[in-house]
Structure formats: structure tokens, C-alpha cells
Backbone atoms as SQL, in Angstrom:
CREATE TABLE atoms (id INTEGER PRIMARY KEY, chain TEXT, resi INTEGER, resn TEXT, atom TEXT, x REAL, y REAL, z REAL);
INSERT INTO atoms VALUES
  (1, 'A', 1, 'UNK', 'N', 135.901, 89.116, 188.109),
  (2, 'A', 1, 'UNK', 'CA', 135.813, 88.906, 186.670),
  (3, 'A', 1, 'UNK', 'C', 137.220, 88.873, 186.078),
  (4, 'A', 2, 'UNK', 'N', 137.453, 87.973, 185.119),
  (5, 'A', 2, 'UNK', 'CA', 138.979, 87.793, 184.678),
  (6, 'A', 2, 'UNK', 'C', 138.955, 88.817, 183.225),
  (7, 'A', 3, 'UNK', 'N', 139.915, 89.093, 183.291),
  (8, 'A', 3, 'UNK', 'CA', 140.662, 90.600, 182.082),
  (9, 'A', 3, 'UNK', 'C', 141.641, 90.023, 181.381),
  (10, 'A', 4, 'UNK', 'N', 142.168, 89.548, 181.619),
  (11, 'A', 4, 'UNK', 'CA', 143.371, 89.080, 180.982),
  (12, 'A', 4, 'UNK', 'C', 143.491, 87.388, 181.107),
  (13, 'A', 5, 'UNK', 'N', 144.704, 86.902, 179.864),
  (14, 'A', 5, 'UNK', 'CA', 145.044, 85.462, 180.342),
  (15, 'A', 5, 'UNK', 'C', 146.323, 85.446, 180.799),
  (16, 'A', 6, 'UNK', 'N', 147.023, 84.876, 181.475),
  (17, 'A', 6, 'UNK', 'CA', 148.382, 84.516, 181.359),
  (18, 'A', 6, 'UNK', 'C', 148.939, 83.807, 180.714),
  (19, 'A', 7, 'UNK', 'N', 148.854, 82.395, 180.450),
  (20, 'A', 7, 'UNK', 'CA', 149.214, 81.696, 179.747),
  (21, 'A', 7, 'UNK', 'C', 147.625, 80.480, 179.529),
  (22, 'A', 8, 'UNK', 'N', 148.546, 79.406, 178.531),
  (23, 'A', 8, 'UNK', 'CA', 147.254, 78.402, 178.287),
  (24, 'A', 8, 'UNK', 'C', 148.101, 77.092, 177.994),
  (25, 'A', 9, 'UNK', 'N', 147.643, 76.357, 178.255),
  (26, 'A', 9, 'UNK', 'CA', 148.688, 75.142, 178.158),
  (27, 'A', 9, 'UNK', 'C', 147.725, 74.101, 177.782),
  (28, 'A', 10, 'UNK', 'N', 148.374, 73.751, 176.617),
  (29, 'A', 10, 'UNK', 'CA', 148.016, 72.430, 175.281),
  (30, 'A', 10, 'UNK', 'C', 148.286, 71.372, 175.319),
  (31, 'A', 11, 'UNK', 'N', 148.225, 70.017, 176.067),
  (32, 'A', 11, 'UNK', 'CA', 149.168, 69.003, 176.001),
  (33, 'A', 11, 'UNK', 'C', 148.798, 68.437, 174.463),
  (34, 'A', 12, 'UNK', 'N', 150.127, 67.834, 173.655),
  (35, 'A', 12, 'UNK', 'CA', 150.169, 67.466, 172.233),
  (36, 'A', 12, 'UNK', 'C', 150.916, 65.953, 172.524),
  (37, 'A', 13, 'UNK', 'N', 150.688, 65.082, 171.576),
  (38, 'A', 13, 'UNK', 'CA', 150.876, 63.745, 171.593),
  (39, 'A', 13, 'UNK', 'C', 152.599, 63.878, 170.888),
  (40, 'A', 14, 'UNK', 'N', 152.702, 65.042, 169.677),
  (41, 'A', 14, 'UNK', 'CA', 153.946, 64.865, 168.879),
  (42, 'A', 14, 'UNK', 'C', 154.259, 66.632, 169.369),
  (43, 'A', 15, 'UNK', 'N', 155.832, 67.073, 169.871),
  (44, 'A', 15, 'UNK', 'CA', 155.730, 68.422, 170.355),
  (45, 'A', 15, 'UNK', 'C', 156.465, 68.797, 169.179),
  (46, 'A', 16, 'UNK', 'N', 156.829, 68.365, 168.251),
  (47, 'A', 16, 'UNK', 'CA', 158.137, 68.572, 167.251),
  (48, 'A', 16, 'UNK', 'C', 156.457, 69.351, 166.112),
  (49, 'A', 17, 'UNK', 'N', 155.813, 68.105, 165.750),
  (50, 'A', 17, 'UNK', 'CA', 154.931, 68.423, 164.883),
  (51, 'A', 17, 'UNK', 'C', 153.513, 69.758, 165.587),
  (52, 'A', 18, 'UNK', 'N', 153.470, 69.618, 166.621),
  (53, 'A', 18, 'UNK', 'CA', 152.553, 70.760, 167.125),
  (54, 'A', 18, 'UNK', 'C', 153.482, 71.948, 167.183),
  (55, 'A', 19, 'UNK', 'N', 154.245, 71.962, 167.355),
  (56, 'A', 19, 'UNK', 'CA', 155.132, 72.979, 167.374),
  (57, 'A', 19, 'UNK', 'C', 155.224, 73.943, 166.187),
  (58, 'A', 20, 'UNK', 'N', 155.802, 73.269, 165.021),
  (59, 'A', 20, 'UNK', 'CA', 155.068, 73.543, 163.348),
  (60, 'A', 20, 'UNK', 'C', 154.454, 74.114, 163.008),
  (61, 'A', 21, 'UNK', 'N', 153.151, 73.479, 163.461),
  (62, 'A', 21, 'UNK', 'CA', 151.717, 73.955, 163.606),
  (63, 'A', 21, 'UNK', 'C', 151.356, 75.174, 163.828),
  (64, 'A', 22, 'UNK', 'N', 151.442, 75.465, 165.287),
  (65, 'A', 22, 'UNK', 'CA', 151.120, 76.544, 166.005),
  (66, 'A', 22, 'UNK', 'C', 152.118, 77.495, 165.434),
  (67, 'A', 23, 'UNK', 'N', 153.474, 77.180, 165.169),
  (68, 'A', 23, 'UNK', 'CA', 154.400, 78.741, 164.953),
  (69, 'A', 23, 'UNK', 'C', 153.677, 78.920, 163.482),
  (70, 'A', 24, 'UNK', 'N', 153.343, 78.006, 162.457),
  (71, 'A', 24, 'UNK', 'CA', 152.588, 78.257, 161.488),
  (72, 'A', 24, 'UNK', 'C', 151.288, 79.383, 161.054),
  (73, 'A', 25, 'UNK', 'N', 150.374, 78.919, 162.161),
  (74, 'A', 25, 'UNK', 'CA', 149.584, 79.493, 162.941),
  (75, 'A', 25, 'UNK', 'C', 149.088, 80.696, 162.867),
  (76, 'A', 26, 'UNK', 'N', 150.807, 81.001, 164.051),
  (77, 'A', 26, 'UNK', 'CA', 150.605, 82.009, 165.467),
  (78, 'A', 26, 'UNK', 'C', 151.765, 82.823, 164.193),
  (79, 'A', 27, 'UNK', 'N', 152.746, 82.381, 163.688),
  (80, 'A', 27, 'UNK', 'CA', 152.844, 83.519, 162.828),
  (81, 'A', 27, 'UNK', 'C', 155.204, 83.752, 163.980),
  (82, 'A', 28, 'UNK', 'N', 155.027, 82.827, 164.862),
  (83, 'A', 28, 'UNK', 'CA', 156.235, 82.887, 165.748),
  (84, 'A', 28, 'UNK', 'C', 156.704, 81.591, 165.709),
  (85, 'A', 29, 'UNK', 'N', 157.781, 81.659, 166.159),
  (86, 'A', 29, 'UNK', 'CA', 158.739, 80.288, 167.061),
  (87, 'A', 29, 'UNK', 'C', 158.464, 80.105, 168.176),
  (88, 'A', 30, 'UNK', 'N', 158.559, 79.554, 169.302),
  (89, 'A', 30, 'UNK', 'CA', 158.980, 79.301, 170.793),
  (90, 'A', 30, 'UNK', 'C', 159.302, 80.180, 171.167),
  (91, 'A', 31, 'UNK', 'N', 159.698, 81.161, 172.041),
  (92, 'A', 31, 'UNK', 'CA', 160.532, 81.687, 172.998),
  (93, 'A', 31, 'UNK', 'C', 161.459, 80.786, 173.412),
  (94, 'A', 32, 'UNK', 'N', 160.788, 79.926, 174.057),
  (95, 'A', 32, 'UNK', 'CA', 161.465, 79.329, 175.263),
  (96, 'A', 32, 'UNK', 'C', 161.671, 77.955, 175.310),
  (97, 'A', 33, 'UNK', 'N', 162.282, 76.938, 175.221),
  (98, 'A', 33, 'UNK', 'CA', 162.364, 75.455, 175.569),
  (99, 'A', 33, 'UNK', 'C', 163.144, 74.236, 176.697),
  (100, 'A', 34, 'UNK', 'N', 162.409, 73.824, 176.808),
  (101, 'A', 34, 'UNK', 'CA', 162.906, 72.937, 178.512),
  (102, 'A', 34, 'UNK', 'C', 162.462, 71.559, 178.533),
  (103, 'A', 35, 'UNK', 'N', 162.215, 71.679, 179.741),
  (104, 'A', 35, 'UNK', 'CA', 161.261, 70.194, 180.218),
  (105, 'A', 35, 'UNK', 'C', 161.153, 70.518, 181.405),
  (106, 'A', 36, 'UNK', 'N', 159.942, 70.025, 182.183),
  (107, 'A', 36, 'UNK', 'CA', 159.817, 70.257, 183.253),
  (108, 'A', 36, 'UNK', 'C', 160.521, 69.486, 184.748),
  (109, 'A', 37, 'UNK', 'N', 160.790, 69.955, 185.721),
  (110, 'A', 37, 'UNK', 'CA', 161.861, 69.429, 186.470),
  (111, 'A', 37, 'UNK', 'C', 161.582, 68.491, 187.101),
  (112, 'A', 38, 'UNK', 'N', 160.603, 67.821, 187.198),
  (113, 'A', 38, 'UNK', 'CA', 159.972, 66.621, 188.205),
  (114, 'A', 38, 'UNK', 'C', 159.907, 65.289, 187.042),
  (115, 'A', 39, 'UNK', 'N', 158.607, 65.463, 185.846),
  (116, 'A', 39, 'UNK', 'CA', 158.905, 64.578, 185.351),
  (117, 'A', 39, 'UNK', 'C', 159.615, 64.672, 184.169),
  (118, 'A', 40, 'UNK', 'N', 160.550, 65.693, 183.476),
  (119, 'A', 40, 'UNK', 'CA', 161.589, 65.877, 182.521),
  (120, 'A', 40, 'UNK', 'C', 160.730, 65.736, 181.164),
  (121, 'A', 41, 'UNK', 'N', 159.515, 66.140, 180.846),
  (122, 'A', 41, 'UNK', 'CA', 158.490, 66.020, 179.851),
  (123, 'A', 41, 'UNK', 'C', 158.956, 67.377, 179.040),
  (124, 'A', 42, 'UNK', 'N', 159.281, 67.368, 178.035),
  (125, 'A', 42, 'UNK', 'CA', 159.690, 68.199, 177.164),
  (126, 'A', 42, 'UNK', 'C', 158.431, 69.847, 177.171),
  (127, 'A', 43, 'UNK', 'N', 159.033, 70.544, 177.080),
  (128, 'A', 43, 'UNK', 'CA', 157.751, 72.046, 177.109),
  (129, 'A', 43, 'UNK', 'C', 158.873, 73.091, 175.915),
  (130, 'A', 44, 'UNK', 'N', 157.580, 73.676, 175.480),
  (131, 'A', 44, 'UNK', 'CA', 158.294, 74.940, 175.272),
  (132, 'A', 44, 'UNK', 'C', 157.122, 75.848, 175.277),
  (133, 'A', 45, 'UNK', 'N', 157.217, 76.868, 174.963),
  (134, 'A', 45, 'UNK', 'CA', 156.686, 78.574, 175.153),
  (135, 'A', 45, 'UNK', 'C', 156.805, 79.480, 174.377),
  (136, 'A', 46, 'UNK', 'N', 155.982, 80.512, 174.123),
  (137, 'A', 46, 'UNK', 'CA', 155.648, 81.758, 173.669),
  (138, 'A', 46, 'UNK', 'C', 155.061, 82.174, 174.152),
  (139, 'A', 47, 'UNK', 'N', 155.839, 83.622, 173.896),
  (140, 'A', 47, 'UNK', 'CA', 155.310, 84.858, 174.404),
  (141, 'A', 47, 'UNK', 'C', 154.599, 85.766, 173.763);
């Protein structure tokens, strides 16, 4: 039986404008921002 989540991952069409959104939201910023290393697709994160 699962207890906890780790993470959850959203793919968004605009990351600038979901981004907004969610820190709107969620009440935070990002933590974290990158892209991923294979196909260089922009990400970011909260913790």
C-alpha cells in the first residue's frame, strides 16, 4: 500500500505561464530549474 508521494510530474504546453499558475496556487516559486539531459526540454521543481 503506498503512504506517501514523491514527486508528480505535469507536462504543460507554456512552462513560463504554468509556472505562474501553480506558484500562484501552491503559494511558492520553483526550487529548482534545468532541462533534462537527453532531450534538453526545459523542467523545473518544488519542494
Amino acid at each position: 500500500m503506498t503512504t506517501t508521494i514523491d514527486h508528480i510530474i505535469i507536462a504543460v504546453s507554456d512552462l513560463a505561464e504554468a509556472s505562474a499558475e501553480y506558484s500562484a496556487l501552491l503559494g511558492r516559486e520553483p526550487s529548482w530549474r534545468g532541462a533534462t539531459p537527453i532531450t534538453a526540454q526545459p523542467i523545473r521543481f518544488s519542494n
